[in-house]
C-alpha positions in Angstrom: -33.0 114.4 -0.2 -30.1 116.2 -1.4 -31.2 119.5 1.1 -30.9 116.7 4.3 -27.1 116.5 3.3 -26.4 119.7 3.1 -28.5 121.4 6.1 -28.6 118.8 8.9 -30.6 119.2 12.2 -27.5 119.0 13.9 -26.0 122.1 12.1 -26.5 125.8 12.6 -27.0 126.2 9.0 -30.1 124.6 10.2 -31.3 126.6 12.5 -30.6 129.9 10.5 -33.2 129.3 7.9 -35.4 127.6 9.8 -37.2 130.8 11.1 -37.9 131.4 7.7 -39.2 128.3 6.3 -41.5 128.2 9.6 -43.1 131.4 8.6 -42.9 130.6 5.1 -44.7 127.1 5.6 -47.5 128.9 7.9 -48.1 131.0 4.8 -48.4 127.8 2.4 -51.1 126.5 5.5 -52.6 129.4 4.9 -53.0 128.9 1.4 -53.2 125.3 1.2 -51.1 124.6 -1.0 -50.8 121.0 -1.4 -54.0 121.0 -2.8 -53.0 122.3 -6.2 -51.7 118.8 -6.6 -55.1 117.4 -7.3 -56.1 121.1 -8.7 -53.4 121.1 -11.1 -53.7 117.0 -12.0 -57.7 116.9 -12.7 -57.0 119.9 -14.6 -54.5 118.3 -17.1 -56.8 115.0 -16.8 -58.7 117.9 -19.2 -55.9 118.7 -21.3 -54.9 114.8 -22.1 -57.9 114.0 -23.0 -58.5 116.6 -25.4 -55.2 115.8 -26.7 -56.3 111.7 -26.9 -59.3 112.7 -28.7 -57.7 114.1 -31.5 -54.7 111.3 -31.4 -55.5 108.1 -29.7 -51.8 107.5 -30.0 -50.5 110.3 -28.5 -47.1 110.0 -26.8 -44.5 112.2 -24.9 -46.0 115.8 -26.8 -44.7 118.9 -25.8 -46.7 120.6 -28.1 -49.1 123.2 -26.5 -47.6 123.7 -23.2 -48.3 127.2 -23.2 -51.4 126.3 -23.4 -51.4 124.2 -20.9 -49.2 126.7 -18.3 -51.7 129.2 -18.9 -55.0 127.0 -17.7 -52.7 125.7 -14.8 -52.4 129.7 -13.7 -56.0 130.3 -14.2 -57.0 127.3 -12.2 -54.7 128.1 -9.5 -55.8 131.5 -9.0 -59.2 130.4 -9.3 -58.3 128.4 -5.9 -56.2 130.7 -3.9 -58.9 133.6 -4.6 -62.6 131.5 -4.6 -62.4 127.6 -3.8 -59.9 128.7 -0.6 -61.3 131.4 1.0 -64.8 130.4 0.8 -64.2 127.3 2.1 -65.4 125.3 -1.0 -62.6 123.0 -1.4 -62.0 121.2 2.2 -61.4 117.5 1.0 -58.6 116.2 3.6 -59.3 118.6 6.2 -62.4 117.7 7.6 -65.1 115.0 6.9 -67.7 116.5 3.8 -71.2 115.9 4.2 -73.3 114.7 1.1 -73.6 119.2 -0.1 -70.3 119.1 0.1 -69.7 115.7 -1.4 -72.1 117.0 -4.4 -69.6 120.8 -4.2 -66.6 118.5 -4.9 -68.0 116.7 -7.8 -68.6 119.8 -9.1 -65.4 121.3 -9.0 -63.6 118.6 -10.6 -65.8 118.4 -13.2 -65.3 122.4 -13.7 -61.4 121.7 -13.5 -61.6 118.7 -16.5 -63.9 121.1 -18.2 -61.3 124.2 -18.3 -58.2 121.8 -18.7 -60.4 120.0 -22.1 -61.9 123.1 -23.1 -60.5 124.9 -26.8 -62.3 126.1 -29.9 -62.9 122.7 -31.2 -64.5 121.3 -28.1 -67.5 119.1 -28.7 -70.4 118.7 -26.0 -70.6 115.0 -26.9 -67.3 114.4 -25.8 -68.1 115.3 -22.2 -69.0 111.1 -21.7 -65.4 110.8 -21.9 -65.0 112.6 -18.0 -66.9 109.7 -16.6 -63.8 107.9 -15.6 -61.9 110.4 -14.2 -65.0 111.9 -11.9 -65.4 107.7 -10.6 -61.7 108.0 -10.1 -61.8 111.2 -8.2 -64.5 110.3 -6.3 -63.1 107.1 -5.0 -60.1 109.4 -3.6 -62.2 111.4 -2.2 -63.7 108.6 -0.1 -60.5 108.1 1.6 -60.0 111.6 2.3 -62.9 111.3 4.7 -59.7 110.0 7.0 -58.0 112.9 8.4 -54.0 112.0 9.0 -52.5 115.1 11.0 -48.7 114.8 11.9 -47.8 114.8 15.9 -44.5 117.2 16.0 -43.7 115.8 19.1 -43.7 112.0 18.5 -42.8 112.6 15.1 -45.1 110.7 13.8 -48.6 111.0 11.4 -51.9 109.3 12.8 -55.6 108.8 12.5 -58.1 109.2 15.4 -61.0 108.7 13.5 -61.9 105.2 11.8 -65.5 105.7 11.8 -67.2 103.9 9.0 -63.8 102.4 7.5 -65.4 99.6 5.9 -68.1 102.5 4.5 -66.1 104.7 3.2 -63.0 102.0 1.4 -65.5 99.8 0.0 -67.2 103.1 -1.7 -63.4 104.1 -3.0 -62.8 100.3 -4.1 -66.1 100.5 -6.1 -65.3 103.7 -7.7 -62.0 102.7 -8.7 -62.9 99.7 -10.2 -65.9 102.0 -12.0 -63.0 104.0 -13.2 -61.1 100.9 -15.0 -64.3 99.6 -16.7 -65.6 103.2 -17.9 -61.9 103.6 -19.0 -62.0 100.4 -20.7 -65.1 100.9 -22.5 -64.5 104.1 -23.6 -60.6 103.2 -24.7 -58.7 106.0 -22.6 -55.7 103.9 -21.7 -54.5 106.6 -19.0 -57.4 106.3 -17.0 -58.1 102.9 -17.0 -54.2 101.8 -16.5 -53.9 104.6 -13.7 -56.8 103.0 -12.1 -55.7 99.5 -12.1 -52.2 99.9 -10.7 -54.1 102.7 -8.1 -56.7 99.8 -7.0 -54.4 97.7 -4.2 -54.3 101.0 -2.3 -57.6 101.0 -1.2 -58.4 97.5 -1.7 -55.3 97.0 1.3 -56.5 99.7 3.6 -60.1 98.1 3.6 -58.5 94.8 4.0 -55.9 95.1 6.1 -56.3 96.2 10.0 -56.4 99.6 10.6 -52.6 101.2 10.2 -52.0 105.4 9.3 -49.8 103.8 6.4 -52.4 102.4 4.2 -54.1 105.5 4.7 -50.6 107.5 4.0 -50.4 105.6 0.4 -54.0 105.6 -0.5 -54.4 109.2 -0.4 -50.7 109.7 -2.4 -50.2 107.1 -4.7 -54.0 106.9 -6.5 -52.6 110.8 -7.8 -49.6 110.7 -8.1 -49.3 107.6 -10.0 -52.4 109.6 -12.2 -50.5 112.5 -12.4 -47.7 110.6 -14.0 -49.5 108.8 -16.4 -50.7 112.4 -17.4 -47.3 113.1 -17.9 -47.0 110.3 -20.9 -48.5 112.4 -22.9 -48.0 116.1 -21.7 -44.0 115.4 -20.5 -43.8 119.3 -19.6 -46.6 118.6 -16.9 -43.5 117.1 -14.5 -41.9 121.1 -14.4 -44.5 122.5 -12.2 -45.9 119.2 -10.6 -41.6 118.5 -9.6 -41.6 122.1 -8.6 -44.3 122.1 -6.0 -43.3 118.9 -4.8 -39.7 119.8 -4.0 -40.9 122.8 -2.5 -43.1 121.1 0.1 -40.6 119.0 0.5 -37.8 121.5 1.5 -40.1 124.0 3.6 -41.3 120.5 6.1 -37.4 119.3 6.0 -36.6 123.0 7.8 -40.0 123.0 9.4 -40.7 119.8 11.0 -37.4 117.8 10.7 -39.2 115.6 8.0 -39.0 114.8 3.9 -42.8 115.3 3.2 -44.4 114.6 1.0 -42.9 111.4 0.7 -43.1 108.0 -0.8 -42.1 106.3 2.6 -44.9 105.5 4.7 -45.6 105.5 8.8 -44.1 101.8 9.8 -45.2 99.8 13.0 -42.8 99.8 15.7 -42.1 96.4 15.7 -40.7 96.8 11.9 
């Protein structure tokens, strides 16, 4: 990261802003900001398919991105003034019972709904969400793993493995769910996203318990969704970059780390 080069630890430049981004990062905790990543994506998971229902062939269109800005506001203030403060978004932050398994759902199904949404919006199209709520809800199922980063090791972690097998083989089902819905009903974002998201949890059910299959399974299912978005509504990477890099600076000054990341938690002996 280009920030890391210019503002070492070592440095006094360092330590000068990093008063600020601590209180600035206590702010974004506050708000919970990373979560308008899967706000924001499930919400333009509305807007492409709206757009691959009238063009099956759609590809790299800039064309209402205004549009699009304007749901991504609404949406976003929709969670920092309702889902936030009453505590009806929590998915990473604590372990949701089956109410709040069923309050989830409903959300994302609200967020497709206002991302699809326009004046020639059919009812029977709403079929078409089916893949993306299998999808969703087989990310959820790994959220049910808490990973909290220790400051003073440096390192993230999992203390809770609880129903492992449970909870993966649900999000392996789902997934795989999401490709054939996809398949059937010819959405090739969904159904590719979903095939090239599958190894994640199919690995971290597999493979002995490790805070870096967690670390990927939670990150890559939506980001790599989030880019495949982007084939078709390119001007989706402004805000989704900006957020990103944003999160990304405030934890360098904050915590000493590049988060989020595509780099994983390794084993020591690595």
């Amino acid at each position: 990261m280009i920030v890391e080069r210019i503002f070492p630890p070592d440095k006094s430049l360092y330590n000068k802003w990093r008063n600020f981004f601590i209180q600035f990062g206590k702010i974004i905790d506050s708000k919970g900001l990373t979560q308008l990543f899967t706000i924001w994506t499930f919400t333009m998971a509305g807007v492409v398919l709206q757009m691959g229902s009238i063009d099956r062939f759609v590809y790299w269109d800039w064309a209402g991105w205004n549009i699009g800005l304007l749901k991504l506001a609404f949406v976003t203030g929709l969670f920092f003034y309702y889902f936030q403060p009453k505590g009806i978004w929590t998915a990473g932050n604590k372990r949701l019972n089956e109410k709040e398994y069923r309050i989830h759902f409903g959300v994302a199904f609200l967020l497709l709904v206002i991302g699809w949404a326009n004046p020639n919006s059919s009812v029977n199209d709403l079929k078409s969400f089916l893949p993306y709520l299998a999808a969703f809800l087989s990310g959820l199922a790994i959220f049910q793993f808490q990973v909290t980063f220790d400051e003073t090791k440096g390192e993230w972690f999992n203390l809770n493995w609880d129903k492992k097998i449970f909870f993966l083989s649900i999000s392996v089902g789902l997934m795989v769910g999401a490709i054939v819905l996809g398949c059937y009903m010819d959405d090739p974002i969904i159904s590719t996203a979903s095939i090239v998201s599958l190894p994640f949890p199919v690995i971290a059910l597999l493979w002995p318990s490790h805070v870096r299959h967690l670390q990927r399974a939670r990150f890559y299912p939506l980001f790599i969704l989030a880019m495949f978005l982007c084939v078709r509504a390119p001007w989706f990477l402004i805000p989704l970059a900006g957020l990103f890099y944003t999160l990304r600076i405030v934890n360098y000054f904050r915590y000493g780390i590049v988060f989020p990341s595509f780099g994983v938690d390794l084993p020591d002996e690595i």
